[in-house]
N, C-alpha and C positions, 0 to 999 in steps of 0.2 A: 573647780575645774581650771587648768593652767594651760598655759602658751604650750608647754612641754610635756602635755599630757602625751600618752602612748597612744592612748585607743580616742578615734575620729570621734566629736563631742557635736550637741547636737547644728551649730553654729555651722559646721564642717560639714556636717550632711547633708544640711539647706543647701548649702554656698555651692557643692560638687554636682546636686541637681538643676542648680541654678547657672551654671558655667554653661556659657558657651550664648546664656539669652538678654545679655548687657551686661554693663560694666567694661567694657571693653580695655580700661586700663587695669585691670585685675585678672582679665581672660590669662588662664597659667599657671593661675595665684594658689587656684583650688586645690586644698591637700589630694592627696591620692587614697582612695578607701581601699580597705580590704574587704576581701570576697565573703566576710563575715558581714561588712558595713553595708554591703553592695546586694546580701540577699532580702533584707529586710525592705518591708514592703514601702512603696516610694508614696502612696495616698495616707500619709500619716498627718495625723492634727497639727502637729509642729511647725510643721511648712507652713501651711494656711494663717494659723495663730500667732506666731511669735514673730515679730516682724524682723529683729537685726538681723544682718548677715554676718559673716567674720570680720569682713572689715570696716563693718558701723563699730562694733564691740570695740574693737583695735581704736578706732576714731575716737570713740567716746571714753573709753579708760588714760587716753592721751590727754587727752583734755581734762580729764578732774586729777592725772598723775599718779593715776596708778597701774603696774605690772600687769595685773590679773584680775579678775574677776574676785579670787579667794584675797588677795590684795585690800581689793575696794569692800568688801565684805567684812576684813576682819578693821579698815577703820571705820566701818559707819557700825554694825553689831558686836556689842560690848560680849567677849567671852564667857562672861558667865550664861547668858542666855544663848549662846550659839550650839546647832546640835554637832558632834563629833558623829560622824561617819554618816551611811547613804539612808534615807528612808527605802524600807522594806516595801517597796511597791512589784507589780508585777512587770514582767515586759511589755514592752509599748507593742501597742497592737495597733493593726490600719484602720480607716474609717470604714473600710467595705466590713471590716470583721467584726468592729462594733458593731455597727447597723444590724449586720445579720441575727447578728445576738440579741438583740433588741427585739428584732421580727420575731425569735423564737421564742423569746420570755411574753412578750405578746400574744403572742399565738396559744398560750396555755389561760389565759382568758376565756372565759365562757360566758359571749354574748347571751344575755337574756334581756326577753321583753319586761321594761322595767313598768311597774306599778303603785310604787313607792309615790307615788302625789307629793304632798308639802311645798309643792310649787316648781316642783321636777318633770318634767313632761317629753316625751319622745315629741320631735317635731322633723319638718321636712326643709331643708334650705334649697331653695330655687338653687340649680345650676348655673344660672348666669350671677347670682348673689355668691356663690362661693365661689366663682372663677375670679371675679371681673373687682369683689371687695374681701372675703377674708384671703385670700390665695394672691391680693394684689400688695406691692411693696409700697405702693402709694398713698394703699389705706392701711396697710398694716403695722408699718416703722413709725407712723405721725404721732407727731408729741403736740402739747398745747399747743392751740394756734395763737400763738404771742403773735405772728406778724399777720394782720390780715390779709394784706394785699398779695400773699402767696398761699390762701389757706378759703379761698371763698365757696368752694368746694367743699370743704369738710364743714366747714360751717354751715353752708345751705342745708349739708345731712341732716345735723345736728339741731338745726331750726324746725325740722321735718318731727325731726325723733321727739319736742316738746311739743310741736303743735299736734302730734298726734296722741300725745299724753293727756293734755289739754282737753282734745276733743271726748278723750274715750272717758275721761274721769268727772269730767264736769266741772273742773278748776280754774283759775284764771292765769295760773303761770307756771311752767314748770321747769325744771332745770335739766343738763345737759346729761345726767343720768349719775349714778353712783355707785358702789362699789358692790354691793349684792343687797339683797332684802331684809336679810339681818342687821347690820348695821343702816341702812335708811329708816329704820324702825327705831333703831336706837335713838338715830337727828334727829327725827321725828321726838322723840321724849322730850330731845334735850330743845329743842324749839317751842315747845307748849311752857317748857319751865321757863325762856326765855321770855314768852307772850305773856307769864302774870304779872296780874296789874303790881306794882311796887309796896302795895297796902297787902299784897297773900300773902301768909304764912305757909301755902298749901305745899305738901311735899310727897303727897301719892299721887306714882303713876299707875292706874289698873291697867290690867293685858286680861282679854279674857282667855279661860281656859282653851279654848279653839281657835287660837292661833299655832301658827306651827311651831312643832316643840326648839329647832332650832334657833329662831327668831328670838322666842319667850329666851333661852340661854342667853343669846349675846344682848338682850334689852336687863337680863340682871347683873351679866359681867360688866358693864356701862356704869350703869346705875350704882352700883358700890364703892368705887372712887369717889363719886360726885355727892355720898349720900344721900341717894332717894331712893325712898320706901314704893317695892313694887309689889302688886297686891295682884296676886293672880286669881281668877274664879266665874262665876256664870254672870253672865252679864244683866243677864233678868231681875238677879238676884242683889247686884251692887245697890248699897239703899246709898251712895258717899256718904257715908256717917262723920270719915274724916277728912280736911280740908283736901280736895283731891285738884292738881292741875293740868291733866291730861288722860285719854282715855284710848285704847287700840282696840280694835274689832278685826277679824278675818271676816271675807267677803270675797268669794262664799270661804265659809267655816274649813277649817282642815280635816275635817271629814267629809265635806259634799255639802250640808247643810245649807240654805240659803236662809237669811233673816230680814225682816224691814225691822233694821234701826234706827228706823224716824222717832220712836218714844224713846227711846234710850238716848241717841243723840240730844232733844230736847234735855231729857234730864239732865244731861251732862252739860248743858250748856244753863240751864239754871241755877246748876252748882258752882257754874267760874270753871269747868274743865273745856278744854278745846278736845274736839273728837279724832283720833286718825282710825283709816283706814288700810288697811294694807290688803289687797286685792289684785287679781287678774288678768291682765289684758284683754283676753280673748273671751274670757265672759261676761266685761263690760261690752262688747260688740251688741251681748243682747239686755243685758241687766242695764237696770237704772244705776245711772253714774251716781259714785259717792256724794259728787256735791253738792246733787238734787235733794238728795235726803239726809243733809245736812253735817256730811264731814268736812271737816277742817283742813286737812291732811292727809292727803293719797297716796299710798307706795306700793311698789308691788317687785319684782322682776319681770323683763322683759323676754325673759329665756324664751317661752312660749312663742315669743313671734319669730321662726326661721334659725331660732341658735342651738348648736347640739349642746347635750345633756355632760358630755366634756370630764366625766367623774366625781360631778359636782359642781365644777366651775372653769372659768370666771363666769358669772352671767350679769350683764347691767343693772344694776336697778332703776327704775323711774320715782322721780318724786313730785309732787305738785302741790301747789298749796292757792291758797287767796294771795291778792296783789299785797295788802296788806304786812305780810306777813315776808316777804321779797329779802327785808335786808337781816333777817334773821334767819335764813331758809343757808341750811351749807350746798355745798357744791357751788355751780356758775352756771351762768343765762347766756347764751348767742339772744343774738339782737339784730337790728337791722336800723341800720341809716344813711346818710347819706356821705359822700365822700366829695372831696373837692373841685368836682366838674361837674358835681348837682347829681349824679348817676345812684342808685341803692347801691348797697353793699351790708356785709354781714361784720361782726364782729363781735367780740366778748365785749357782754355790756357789765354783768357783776358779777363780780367774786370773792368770796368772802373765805379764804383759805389763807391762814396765816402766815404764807411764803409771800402773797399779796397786798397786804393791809396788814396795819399796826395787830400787835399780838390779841391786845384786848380786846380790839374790836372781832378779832376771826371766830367764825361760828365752827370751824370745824379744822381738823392738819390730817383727817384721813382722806385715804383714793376721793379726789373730786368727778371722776370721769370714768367710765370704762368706753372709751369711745368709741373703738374699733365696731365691738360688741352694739352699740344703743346702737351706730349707721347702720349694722346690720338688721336689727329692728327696725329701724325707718324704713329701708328699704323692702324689707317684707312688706309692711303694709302699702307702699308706693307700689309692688310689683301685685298683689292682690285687691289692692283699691277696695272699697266701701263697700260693694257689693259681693267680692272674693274672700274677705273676711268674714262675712254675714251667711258665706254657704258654708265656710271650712267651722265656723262656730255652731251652727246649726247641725251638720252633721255630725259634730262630739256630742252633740246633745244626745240625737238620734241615739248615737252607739253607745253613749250612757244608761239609757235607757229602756235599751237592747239587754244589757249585761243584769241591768237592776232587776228585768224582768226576768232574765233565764237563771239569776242566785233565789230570788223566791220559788221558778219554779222547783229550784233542786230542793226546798225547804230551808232555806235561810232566810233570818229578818234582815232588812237592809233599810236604812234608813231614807227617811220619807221623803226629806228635800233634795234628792241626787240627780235631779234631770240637768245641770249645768255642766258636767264633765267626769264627776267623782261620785263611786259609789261605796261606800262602807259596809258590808258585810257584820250583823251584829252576833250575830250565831246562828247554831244548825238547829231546826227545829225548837226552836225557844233559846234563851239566854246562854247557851253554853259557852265557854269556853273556846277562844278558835283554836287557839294555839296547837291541840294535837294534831290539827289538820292545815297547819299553817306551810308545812313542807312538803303537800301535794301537788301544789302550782309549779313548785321548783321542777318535778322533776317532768315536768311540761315545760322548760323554757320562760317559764315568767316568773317574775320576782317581785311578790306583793310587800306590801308597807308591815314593817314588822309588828307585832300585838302589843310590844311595849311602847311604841310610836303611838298608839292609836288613841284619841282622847279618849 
């Protein structure tokens, strides 16, 4: 695009709507459009987006000495790689026309009540939680807190978000949250390989088969770079015949299931394996925390406490572990100490993220945080408190239990440990098959977990 172009460029359009609101040594300057440049709609991205005017461009081609635009272009990209003529794109259209368009490809969505479990749950966010923190620019622009003494606030969340991690899991420390459940599941491996003793040869990690299918995916797309053998299957059943250094359980199971793996745990802790957990929130509120009954390693999603379902995501994960275990755990810790006039204060105490600390030492270079997301879990539980959690968990239970009992009445098996939140449907009248009848919920509005999903 040149000085001498015919048709107003988009530099000229800013600049004509922009006359007359500063600049006042340029006020006059502004080309004249035509009644063609002058219909098109004036809320276009451009404006907002592209910061020069005409006469920054002008400014700044003066300065590096060059004519034009196609000038400065043909001496910084070499001709062979430069495209000859325009990209076939469509007309610029306004932000109200996008938008609309948007509304209307939306609108051909079909809410349903979703059922899909595997750690997905319909949940409620306090009104004053979505005004005042996800809908705020103060919670929701913020990047690491590298400076504290501007950031004691989001850190105080964030100490909130571990100490109730802490509380509900039964661990002695947890970190500032992570990137979803899948991948805390994976750290989780790769920190039990980091916890054997220097004398293991051990190189299996087990998952048992009732963990959720997504999970079990990204714990073997991990695991194959790094060469460790993942052994999937019933937990009952693991005899560790081979040197095994780690071990994952769901709690409760992805089908509803609850287990006491206090023998299992033991076992695995006689073999030289450290145990994770990956579990809950909201039915730790009534179940016995992992680290009673002897896991190692706690993870879960925090979705559950106030975050919508979002098509998936983002949702934070929580991870907790023994103090022990602190400087090999990824992610980072808020802390508290004191500051220079003796006062508390918050701050990042460890991190172990390879932008942070020497490469060899970093435990982890994936998402350390999903901040926004864990404050907003903190704040669920701070806005329901101890006792507001303990009704809203009890009542899932209820309506659990409600549902288990009207699928038997209709002649379905359902399995037997589902008073916690989740019930599984095993067939109609004996073993059968669901699947022919798996698309009669649909056309009621809910969308159950599909039959290939189902362990």
């Amino acid at each position: 695009m040149t000085a001498t172009s015919s048709r107003a460029n988009w530099q000229d359009i800013i600049e004509a709507h922009d006359s007359g609101s500063g600049h006042d040594e340029e006020k006059g300057s502004a080309p004249q459009l035509s009644n063609r440049d002058l219909l098109m709609p004036a809320d276009r991205f451009v404006k907002r987006h592209i910061g020069p005017r005409s006469h920054d461009v002008t400014h700044m081609l003066r300065v590096v000495g060059a004519n034009s635009l196609e000038e400065l272009m043909a001496q910084a990209v070499p001709e062979a790689i430069r495209m000859d003529g325009y990209l076939n794109l469509d007309p610029p259209r306004s932000e109200q026309a996008v938008l609309d368009e948007l509304r209307e490809l939306a609108g051909r969505n079909k809410v349903y009540r979703s059922y899909i479990g595997m750690g997905y749950y319909d949940t409620i966010m306090p009104p004053v939680i979505q005004r005042n923190v996800l809908e705020n620019p103060g919670w929701y622009t913020a990047y690491t807190p590298y400076q504290p003494e501007i950031s004691q606030g989001r850190l105080e969340a964030l100490i909130n978000f571990q100490t109730m991690v802490t509380d509900l899991t039964g661990m002695e420390i947890a970190n500032a949250s992570l990137l979803d459940e899948g991948t805390a599941a994976a750290e989780a491996m790769t920190l039990c390989q980091r916890a054997r003793p220097r004398s293991s040869n051990a190189n299996v990690f087990f998952v048992s088969e009732l963990v959720h299918p997504q999970t079990i995916a990204v714990i073997r797309t991990r695991a194959e770079p790094l060469g460790i053998k993942v052994v999937v299957g019933n937990h009952e059943e693991y005899d560790f015949a081979e040197p095994t250094f780690g071990v994952l359980v769901q709690y409760p199971a992805t089908n509803g299931d609850i287990y006491d793996y206090r023998a299992f745990a033991e076992k695995a802790h006689a073999s030289g394996a450290l145990v994770v957990a990956a579990t809950d929130l909201l039915a730790l509120v009534l179940l016995t925390p992992p680290g009673e009954w002897g896991a190692d390693v706690a993870l879960g999603s925090s979705q559950r406490f106030g975050v919508p379902m979002g098509y998936g995501g983002p949702h934070a994960a929580f991870f907790a572990t023994k103090d022990e275990h602190k400087r090999i755990m990824a992610g980072r810790l808020c802390g508290v100490s004191i500051d220079a006039t003796g006062k508390k204060g918050y701050r990042l105490t460890l991190t172990t993220r390879e932008q942070h600390i020497r490469r060899e030492k970093a435990t982890s270079n994936i998402c350390t945080a999903q901040v926004l997301l864990a404050v907003i879990a903190a704040m669920y539980a701070t806005y329901h408190g101890p006792v507001g959690l303990r009704r809203i968990a009890t009542r899932v239970r209820l309506l659990t239990g409600v549902l288990a009992a009207g699928l038997r009445q209709m002649g379905y098996q359902v399995n037997a440990g589902s008073a916690e939140g989740c019930a599984t449907p095993t067939g109609h009248r004996g073993p059968r098959n669901l699947a022919p009848t798996h698309g009669r919920p649909r056309g009621h509005g809910i969308h159950p977990r599909p039959p290939a999903h189902l362990p």
